[in-house]
C-alpha positions as CSV (number, residue, x, y, z in Angstrom):
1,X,0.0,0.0,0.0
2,X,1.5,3.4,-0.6
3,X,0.7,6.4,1.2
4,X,0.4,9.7,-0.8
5,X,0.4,12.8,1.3
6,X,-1.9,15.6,0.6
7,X,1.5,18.6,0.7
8,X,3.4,16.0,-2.2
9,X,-0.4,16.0,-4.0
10,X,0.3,19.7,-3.6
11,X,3.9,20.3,-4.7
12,X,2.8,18.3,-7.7
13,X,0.1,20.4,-8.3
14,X,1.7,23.8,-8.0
15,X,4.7,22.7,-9.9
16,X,2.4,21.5,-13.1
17,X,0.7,25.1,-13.1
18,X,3.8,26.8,-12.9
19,X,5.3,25.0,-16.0
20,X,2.0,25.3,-17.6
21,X,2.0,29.4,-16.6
22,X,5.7,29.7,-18.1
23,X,4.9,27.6,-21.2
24,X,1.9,30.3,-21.9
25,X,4.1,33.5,-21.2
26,X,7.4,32.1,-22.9
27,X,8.3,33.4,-26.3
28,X,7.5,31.1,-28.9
29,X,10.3,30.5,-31.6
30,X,8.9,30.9,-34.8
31,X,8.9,27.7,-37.0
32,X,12.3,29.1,-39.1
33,X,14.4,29.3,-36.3
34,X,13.5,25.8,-34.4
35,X,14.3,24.1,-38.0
36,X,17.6,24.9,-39.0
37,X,18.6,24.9,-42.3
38,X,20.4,21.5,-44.2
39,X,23.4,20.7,-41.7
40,X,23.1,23.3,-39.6
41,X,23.8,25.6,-42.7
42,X,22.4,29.5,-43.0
43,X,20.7,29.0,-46.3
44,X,20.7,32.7,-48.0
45,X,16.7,34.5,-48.9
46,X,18.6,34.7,-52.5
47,X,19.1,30.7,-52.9
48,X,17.7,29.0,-55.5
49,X,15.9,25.4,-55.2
50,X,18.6,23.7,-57.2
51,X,21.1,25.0,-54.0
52,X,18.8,24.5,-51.3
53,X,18.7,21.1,-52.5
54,X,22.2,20.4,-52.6
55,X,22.4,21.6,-49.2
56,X,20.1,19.1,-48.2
57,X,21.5,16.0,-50.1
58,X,25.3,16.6,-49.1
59,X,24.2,18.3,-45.2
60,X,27.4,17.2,-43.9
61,X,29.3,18.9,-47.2
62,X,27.7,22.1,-47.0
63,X,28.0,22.2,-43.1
64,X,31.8,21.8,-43.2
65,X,32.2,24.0,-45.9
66,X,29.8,26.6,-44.3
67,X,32.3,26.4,-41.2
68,X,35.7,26.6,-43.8
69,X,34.4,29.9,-44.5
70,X,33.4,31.3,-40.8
71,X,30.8,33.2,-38.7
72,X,28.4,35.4,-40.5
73,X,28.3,33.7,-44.1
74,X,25.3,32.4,-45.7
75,X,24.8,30.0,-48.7
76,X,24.1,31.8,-51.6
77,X,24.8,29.0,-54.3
78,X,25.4,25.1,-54.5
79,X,26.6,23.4,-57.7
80,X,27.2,19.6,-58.8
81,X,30.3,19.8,-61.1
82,X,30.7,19.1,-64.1
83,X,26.8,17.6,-64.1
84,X,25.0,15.3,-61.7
85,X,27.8,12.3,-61.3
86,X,29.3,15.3,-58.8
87,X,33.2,15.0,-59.3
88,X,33.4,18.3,-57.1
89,X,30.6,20.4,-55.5
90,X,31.2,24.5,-55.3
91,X,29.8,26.1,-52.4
92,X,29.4,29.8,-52.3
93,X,28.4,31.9,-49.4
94,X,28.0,35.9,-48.6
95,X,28.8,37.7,-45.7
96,X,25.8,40.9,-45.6
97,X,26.7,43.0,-48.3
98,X,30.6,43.2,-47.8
99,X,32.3,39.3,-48.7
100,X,32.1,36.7,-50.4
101,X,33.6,32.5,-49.8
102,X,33.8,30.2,-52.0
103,X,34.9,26.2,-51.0
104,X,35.0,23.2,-54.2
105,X,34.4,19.6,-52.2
106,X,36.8,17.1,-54.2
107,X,34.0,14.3,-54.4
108,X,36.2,11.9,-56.0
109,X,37.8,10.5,-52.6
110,X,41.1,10.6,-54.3
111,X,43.9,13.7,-54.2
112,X,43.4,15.3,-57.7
113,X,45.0,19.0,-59.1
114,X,42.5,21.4,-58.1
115,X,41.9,25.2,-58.5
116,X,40.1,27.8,-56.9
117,X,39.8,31.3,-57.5
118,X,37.3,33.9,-56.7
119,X,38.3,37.3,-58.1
120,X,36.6,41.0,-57.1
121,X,33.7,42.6,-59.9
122,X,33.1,46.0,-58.6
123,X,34.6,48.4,-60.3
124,X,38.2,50.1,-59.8
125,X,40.3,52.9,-60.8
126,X,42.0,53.0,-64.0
127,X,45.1,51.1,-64.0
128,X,44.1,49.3,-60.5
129,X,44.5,45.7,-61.0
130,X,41.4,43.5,-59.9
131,X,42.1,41.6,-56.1
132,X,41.5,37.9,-56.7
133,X,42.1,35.2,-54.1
134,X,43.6,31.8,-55.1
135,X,44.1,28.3,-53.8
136,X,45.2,25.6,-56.1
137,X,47.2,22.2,-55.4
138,X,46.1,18.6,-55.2
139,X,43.7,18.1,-52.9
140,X,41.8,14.8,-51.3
141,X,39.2,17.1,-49.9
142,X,38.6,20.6,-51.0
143,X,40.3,23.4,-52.5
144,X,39.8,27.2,-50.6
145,X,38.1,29.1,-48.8
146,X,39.0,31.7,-50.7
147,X,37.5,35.2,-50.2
148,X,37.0,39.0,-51.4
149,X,35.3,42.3,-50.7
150,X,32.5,41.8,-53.2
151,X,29.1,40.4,-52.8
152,X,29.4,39.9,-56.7
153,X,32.6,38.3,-57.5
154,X,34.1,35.5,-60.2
155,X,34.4,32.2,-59.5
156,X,36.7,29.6,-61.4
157,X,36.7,26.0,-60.1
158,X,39.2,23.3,-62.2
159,X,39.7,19.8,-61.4
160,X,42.2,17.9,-63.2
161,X,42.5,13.7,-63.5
162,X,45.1,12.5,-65.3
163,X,46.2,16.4,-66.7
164,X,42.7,16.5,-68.2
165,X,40.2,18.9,-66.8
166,X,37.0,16.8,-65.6
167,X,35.8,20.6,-64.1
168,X,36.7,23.9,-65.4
169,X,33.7,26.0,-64.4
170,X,33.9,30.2,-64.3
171,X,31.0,32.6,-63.5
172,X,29.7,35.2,-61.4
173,X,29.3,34.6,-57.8
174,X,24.6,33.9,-58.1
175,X,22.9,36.2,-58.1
176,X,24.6,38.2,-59.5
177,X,24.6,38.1,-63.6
């Protein structure tokens, strides 16, 4: 037989109502910020579907190439390169309206020559040569980060087997055209 007093019927009681009085006056995250993005990863408002669904076939890619690049950067583009067998994957992210980071994931799972450059587009004086950043080597994993002062910048990604390229990609850092 068990003998429940009336004071624990009571601490039971008052306890209950005061969780249920907290749970009624607590803020309330909003459904975006208890669901984070593929990985953990900021997903950019400017994404397209084809990224955002990069980002959530390869989470743990985008999540360590999200962290290559630091605090305060946001996917803004996702590519499978050269086509859908994926050799490499470029990731490109923005920081606000002042930088921009780009990673390429070797997806091969061997070392392989690889290059990465992301070079500024805004304009400069006459004469003024543009500021590109550069990482280029063989590589098992990835080449970069690599970053400039430009929201709107150039992106080349090469990947070499054999002395062939299997990737040479170049354009402008999406959205921008």
């Amino acid at each position: 037989m068990s003998f429940v007093s009336s004071k624990s019927v009571l601490r039971v009681t008052v306890a209950a109502a005061a969780l249920a009085s907290f749970a009624l006056t607590a803020p309330q995250a909003s459904a975006v910020e208890s669901v984070p993005a593929a990985g953990g990863v900021r997903i950019s408002a400017v994404a397209d579907d084809a990224t955002r669904a990069v980002a959530q076939a390869q989470p743990a890619a985008a999540a360590a190439t999200a962290n290559l690049c630091g605090a305060g950067y946001e996917l803004t583009f996702a590519e499978q390169l050269p086509d859908s067998r994926r050799f490499g994957t470029l990731f490109l992210y923005r920081k606000g309206s002042s930088a921009s980071c780009a990673v390429f994931d070797n997806n091969l799972g061997t070392a392989k020559y690889m290059k990465l450059k992301l070079c500024e587009t805004k304009s400069r004086p006459a004469g003024t040569p543009r500021v590109c950043s550069t990482d280029e080597g063989t590589f098992s994993q990835y080449a970069g980060p690599v970053r400039v002062n430009d929201v709107c910048g150039e992106v080349t990604a090469i990947l070499k087997q054999d002395g062939i390229a299997i990737i040479d990609r170049v354009r402008l850092v999406p959205p921008c055209k």
